[in-house]
C-alpha positions as CSV (number, residue, x, y, z in Angstrom):
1,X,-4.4,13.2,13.2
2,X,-2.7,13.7,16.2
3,X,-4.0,10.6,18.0
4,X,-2.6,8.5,14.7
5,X,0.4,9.9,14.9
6,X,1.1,9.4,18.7
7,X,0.8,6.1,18.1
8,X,2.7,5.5,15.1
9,X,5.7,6.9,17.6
10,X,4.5,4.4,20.1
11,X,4.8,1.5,18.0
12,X,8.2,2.9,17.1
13,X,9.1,3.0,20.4
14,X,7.9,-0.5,21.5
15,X,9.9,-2.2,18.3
16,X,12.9,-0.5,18.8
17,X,14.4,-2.8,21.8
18,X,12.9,-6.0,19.5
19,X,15.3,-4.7,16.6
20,X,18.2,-5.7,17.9
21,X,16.9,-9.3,17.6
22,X,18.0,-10.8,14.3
23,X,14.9,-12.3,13.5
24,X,12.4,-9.2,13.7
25,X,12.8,-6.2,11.2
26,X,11.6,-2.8,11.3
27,X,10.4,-0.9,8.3
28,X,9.3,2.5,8.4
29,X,7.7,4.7,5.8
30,X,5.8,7.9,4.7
31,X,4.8,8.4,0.8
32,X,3.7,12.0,0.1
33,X,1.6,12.5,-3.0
34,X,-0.4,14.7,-5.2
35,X,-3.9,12.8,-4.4
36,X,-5.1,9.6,-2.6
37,X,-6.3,7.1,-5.6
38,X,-7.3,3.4,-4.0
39,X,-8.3,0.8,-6.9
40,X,-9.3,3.8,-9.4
41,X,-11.0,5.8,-7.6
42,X,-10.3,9.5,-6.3
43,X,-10.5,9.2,-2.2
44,X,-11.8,12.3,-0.7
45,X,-11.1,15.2,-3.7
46,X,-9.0,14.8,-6.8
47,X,-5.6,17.2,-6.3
48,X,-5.4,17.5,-2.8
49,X,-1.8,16.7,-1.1
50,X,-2.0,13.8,0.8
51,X,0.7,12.4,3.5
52,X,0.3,8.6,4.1
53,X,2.7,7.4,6.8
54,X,3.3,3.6,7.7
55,X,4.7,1.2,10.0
56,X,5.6,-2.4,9.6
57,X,7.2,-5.5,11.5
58,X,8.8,-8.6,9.7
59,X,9.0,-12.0,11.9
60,X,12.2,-13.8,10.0
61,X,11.8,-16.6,8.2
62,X,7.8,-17.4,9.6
63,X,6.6,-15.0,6.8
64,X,3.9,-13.5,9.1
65,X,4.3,-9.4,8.9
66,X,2.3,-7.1,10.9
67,X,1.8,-3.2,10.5
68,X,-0.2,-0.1,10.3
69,X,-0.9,2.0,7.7
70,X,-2.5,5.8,7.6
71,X,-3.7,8.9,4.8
72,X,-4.2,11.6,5.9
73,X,-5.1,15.1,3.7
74,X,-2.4,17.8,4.4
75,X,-5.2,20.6,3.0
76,X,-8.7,21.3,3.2
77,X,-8.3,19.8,6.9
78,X,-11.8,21.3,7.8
79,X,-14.1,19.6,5.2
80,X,-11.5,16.4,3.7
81,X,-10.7,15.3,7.9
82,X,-13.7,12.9,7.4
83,X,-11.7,11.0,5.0
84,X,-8.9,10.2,7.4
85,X,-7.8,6.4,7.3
86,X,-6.1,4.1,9.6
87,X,-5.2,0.4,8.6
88,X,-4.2,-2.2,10.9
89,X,-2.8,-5.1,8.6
90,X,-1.2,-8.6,9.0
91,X,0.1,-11.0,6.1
92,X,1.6,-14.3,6.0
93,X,3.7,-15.3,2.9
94,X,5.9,-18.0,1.9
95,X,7.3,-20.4,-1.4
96,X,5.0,-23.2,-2.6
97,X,7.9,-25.5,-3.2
98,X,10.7,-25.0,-5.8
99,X,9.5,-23.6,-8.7
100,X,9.1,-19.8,-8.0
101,X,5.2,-19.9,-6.7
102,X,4.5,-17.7,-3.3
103,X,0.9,-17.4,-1.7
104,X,0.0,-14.8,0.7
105,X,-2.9,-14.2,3.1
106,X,-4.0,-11.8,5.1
107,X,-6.3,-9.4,6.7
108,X,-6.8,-5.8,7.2
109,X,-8.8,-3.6,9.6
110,X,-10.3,-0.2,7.9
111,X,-10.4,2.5,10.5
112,X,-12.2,5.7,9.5
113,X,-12.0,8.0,12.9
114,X,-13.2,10.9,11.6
115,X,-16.5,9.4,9.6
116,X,-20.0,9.3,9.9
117,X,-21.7,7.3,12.7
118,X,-22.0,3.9,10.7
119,X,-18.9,4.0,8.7
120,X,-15.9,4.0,11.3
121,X,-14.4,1.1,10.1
122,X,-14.4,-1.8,7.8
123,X,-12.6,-5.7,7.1
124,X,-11.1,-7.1,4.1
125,X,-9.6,-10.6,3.8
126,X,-7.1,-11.0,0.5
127,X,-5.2,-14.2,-0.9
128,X,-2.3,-13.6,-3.9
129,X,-0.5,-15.8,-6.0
130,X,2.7,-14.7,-7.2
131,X,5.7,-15.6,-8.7
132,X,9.4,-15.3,-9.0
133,X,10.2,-13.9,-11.8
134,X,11.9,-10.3,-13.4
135,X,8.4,-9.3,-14.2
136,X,7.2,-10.3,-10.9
137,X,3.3,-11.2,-11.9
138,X,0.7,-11.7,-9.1
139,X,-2.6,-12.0,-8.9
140,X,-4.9,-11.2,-5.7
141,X,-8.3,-11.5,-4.7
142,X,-10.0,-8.9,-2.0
143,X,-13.1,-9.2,-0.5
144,X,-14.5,-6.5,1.8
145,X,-17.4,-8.2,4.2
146,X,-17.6,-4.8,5.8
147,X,-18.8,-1.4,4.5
148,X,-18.4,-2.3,0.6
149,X,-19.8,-6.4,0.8
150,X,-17.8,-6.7,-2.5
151,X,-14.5,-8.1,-4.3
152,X,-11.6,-7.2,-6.1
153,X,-9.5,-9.5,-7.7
154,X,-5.9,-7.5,-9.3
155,X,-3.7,-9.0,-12.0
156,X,0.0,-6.9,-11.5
157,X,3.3,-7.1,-13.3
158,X,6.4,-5.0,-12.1
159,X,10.3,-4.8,-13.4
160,X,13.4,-3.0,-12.0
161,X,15.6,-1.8,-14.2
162,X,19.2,-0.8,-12.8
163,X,20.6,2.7,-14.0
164,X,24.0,2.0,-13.1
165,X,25.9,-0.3,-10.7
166,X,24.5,-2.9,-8.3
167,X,23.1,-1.3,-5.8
168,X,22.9,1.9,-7.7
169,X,19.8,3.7,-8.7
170,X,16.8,1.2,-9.9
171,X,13.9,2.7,-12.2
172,X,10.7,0.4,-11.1
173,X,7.9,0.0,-13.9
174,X,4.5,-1.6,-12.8
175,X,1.5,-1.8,-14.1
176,X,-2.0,-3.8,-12.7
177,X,-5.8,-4.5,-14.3
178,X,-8.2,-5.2,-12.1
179,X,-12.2,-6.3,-12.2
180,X,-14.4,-5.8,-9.5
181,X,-18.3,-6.5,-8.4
182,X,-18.1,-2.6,-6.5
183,X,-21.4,-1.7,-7.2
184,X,-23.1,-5.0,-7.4
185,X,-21.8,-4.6,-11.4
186,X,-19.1,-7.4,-12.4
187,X,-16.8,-6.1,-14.8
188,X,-13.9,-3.8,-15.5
189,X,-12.4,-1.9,-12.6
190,X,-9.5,-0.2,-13.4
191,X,-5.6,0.0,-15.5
192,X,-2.7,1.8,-13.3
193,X,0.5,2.2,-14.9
194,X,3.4,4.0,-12.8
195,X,7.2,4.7,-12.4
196,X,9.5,5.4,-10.1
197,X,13.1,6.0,-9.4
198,X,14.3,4.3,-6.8
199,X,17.8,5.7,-4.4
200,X,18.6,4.0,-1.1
201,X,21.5,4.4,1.2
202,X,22.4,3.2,5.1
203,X,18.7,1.7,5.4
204,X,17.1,5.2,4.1
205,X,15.3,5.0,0.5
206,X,13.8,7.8,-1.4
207,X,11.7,7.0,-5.0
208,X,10.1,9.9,-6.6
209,X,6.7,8.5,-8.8
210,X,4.4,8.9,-11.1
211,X,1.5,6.9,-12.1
212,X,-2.2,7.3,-14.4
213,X,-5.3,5.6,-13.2
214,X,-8.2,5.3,-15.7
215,X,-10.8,3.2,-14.1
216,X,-14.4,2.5,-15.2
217,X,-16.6,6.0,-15.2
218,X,-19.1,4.0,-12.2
219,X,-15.7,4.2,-10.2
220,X,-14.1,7.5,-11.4
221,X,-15.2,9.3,-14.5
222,X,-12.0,10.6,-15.2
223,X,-8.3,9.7,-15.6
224,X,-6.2,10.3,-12.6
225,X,-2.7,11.5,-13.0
226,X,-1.0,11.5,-9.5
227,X,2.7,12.0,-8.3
228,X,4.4,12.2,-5.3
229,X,7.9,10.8,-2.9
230,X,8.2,7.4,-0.8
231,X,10.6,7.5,1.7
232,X,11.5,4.1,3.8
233,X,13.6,3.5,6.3
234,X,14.9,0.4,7.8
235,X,17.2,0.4,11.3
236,X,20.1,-1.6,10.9
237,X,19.6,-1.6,7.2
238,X,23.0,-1.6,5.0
């Protein structure tokens, strides 16, 4: 844990001079919830706080982001350490002409530093379709050629609501179906419905959530209910 987090401040450290130039922004993040669910399934034990800090750099107008992503359990260090995670990410988006359609690719790089000999790490390659509109549907198809050999393909829909004036609060509704061959079973995966409240000032955001997860019983046998805080900032952000 301590490792990650040295070099999450590194990265930090090395952006920060890169800031100042208009076309590279800095986003900075650490959710803090009630359990760790991935794609409907319970990560290390159901209930157990989980803090899951992040790190991201936008390139302009190329579309091309990079950034690195971490969970980490804040209790039973001694026996859930083995389900620490470290991603190393990068995703290029951008418009297919006029009419609203986006595609994005990318990659990420599963690091598990604390696992068994065998399981320290895995790769996943992803391509989404989305488009612009209120609802903001998308539709993306993962494929892990490392530990799981399997693929996940995600239908999601979100809206913002505003609870005031522009630029006031924002309550954010999404909600995403998935099918999946985990397993080597094609079929249903998993439904995730969630909320949150959204407050931002001088580049600082905080959204308090809630979300339900009820997945297929080979992925999780029960329905998750998990909570928890995001909190994002961006340097120079208004």
């Amino acid at each position: 844990m301590k490792k990650f987090f040295g070099l999450l401040l590194a990265g930090m450290l090395l952006v920060g001079p890169a800031n100042a130039q208009d076309e590279v922004s800095v986003g900075i993040s650490l959710d803090a919830l009630s359990g760790y669910v991935w794609r409907g399934g319970v990560i290390g034990a159901d209930n157990k706080a989980v803090l899951q800090p992040g790190i991201e750099l936008g390139f302009g107008e190329s579309g091309l982001t990079v950034g690195a992503w971490g969970s980490i359990f804040a209790q039973d260090r001694s026996v859930l350490d083995g389900a620490d995670e470290v991603d190393i990410y990068a995703d290029y988006s951008t418009s297919l002409g006029e009419g609203g359609l986006g595609i994005s690719i990318g990659f990420t790089e599963y690091l598990f530093p604390n696992a068994g000999a065998g399981a320290k790490h895995s790769e996943e390659a992803y391509v989404g379709i989305s488009l612009d509109h209120q609802l903001a549907p998308s539709v993306t198809f993962y494929y892990d050629f490392g530990l799981a050999d399997a693929w996940y393909l995600v239908l999601s829909l979100g809206v913002d609501v505003p609870l005031g004036e522009e630029g006031g609060p924002a309550l954010s509704l999404g909600a995403s179906a998935a099918i999946s061959d985990y397993g080597s079973k094609t079929g249903f995966n998993d439904v995730t419905a969630s909320a949150s409240v959204s407050f931002g000032s001088g580049g600082i955001s905080i959204a308090p959530t809630v979300a339900v997860t009820f997945a297929d019983k080979k992925v999780n046998p029960d329905t998750s209910f998990w909570f928890g805080v995001s909190i994002g900032f961006s340097p120079g952000g208004e």
